[in-house]
C-alpha positions as CSV (number, residue, x, y, z in Angstrom):
1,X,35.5,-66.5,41.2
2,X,33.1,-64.3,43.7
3,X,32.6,-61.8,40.7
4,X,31.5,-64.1,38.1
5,X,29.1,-66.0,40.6
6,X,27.9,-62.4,41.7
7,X,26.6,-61.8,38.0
8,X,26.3,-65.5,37.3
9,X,23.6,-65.7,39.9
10,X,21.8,-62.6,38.7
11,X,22.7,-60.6,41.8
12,X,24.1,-57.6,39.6
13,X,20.5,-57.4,38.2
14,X,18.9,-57.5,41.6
15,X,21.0,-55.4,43.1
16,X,21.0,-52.6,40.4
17,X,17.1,-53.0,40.5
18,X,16.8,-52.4,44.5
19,X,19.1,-49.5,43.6
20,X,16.9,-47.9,41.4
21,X,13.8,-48.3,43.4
22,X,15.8,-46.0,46.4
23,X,16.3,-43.3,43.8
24,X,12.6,-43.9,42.1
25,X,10.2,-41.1,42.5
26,X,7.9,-41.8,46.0
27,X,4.5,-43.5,45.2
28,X,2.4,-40.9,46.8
29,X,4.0,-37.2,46.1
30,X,0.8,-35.7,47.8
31,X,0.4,-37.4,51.3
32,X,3.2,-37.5,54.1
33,X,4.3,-41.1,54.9
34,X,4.3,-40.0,58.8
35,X,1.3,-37.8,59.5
36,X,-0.2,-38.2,56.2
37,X,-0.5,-34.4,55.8
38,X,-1.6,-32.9,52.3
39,X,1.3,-31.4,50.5
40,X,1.6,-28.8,48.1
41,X,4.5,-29.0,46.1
42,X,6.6,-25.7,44.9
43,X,5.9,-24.4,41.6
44,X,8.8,-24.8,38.9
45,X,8.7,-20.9,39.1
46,X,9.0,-20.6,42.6
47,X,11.6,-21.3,45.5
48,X,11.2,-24.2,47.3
49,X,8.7,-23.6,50.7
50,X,10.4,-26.4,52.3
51,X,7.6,-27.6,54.6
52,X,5.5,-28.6,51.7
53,X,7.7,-30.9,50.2
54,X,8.9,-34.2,50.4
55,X,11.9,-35.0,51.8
56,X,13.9,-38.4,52.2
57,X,17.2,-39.4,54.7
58,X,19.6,-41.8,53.3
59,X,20.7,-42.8,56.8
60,X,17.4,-43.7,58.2
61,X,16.5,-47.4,58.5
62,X,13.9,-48.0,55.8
63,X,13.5,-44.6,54.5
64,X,10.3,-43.4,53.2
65,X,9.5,-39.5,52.4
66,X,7.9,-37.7,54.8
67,X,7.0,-34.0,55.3
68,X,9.4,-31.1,56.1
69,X,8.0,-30.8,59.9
70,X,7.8,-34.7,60.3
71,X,11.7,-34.7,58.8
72,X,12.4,-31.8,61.4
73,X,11.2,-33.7,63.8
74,X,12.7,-36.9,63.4
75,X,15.6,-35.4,63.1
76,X,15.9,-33.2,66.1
77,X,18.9,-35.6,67.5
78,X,20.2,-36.5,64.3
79,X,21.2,-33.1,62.9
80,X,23.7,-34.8,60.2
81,X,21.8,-37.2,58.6
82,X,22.1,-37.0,54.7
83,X,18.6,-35.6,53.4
84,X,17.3,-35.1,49.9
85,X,14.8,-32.9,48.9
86,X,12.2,-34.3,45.6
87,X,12.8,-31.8,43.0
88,X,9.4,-32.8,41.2
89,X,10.1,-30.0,38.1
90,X,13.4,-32.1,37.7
91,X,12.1,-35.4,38.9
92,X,14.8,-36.7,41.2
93,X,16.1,-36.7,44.8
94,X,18.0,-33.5,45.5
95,X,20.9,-33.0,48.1
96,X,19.7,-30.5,50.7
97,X,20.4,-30.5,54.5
98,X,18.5,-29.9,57.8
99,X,20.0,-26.7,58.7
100,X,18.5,-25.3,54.8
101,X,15.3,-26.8,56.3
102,X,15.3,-24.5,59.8
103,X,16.7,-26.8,62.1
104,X,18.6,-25.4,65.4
105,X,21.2,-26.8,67.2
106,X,20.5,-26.4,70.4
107,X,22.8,-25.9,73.2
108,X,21.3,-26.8,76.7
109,X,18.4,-27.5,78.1
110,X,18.6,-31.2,76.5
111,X,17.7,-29.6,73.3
112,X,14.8,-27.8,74.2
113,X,15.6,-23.6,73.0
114,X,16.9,-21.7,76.3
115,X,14.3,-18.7,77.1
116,X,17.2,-16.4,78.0
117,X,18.9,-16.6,74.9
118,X,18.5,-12.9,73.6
119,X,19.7,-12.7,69.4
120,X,18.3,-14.1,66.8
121,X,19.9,-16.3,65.0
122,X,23.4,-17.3,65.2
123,X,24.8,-19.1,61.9
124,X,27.6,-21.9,62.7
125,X,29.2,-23.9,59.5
126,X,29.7,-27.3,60.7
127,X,32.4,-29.9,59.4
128,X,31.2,-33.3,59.5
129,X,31.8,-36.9,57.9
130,X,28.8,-36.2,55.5
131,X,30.0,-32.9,54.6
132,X,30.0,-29.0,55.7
133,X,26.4,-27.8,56.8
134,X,25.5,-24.6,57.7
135,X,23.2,-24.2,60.8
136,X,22.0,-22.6,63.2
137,X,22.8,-22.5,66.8
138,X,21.0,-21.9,69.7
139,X,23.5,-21.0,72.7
140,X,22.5,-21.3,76.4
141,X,22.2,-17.3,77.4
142,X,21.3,-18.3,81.2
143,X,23.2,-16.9,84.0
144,X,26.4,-18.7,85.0
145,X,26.5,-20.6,81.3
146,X,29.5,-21.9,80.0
147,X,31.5,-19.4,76.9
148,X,30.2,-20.3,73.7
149,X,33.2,-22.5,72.6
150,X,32.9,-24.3,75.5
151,X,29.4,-24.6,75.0
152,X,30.7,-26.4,71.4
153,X,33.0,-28.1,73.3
154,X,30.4,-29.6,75.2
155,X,28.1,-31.1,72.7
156,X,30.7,-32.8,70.8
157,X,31.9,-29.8,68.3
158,X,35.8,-28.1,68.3
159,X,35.3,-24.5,67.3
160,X,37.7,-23.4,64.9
161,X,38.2,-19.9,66.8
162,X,37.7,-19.7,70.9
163,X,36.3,-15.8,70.3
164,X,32.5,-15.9,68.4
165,X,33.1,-19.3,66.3
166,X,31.3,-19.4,63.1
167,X,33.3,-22.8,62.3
168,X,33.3,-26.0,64.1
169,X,33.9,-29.8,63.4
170,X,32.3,-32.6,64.9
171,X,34.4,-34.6,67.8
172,X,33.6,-37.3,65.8
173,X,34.9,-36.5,62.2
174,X,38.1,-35.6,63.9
175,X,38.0,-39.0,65.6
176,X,37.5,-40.8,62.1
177,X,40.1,-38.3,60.6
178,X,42.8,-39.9,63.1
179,X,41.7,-43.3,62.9
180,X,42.0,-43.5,59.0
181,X,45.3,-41.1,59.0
182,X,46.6,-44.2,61.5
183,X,45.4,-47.2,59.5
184,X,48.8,-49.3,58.2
């Protein structure tokens, strides 16, 4: 009864139709919706230059393309959100993720990078509900700072080694793991 009043009523039709417009191309491929910056598109012959192009989260409330920095930036506390990339030469929404567009997870300092962290860059591949997403980490280097997996630990990932993880899962897929593994 619910099915044939869902097409009966012409719900399929709307439904299908606001579900094409979230996958449409964006109105304006030139102008950021945040800070309504210029962009300039990759070439089909070139790699991407991920600050130039448009980029869209399928999590956010509402979500309209903005700019790789204003992405970036919105996203500083949201490091899993599902992102998509406009591929203008193919002419759809591509899957990408914030660590392929530079963002660190940072350890300490309430996100802000710790000045006496010495490397470079430390790559962690990170399990999580929305998939496995490489990124990379900054650790807190200052004196009297906690080990690195216990750094992890801290912010709500389990390393898959305790000596120099390069794997780790959210606390939070793991909670969701147990809950459905539970379900009756």
């Amino acid at each position: 009864m619910r099915c044939d009043e869902f097409l009966e009523s012409g719900y399929a039709r709307i439904s299908r139709d606001i579900l094409d417009a979230r996958e449409a191309p964006p109105e304006d491929l030139t102008k950021c919706a945040s800070c309504a910056r210029e962009l300039r598109p990759s070439p089909a012959n070139e790699p991407p230059r991920p600050l130039d192009d448009l980029f869209c989260c399928l999590d956010c409330f509402a979500p309209k393309p903005h700019c790789g920095q204003c992405t970036l930036k919105r996203h500083r506390d949201r490091p899993f959100d599902r992102i998509r990339r406009w591929d203008a030469a193919a002419g759809f929404w591509k899957k990408t993720d914030l660590g392929a567009l530079g963002l660190e997870l940072r350890l300490g300092h309430g996100g802000a990078r710790c000045r006496y962290t010495r490397e470079t860059v430390t790559w962690l591949s990170v399990i999580h509900e929305h998939g496995i997403m490489k990124m990379k980490v900054v650790y807190c280097g200052c004196q009297g700072s906690a080990a690195r997996p216990d750094q992890l630990l801290q912010h709500g990932y389990w390393p898959a080694t305790w000596k120099e993880p390069k794997t780790a899962i959210t606390l939070r897929t793991l909670h969701t793991y147990h809950t459905l593994k539970h379900v009756a």
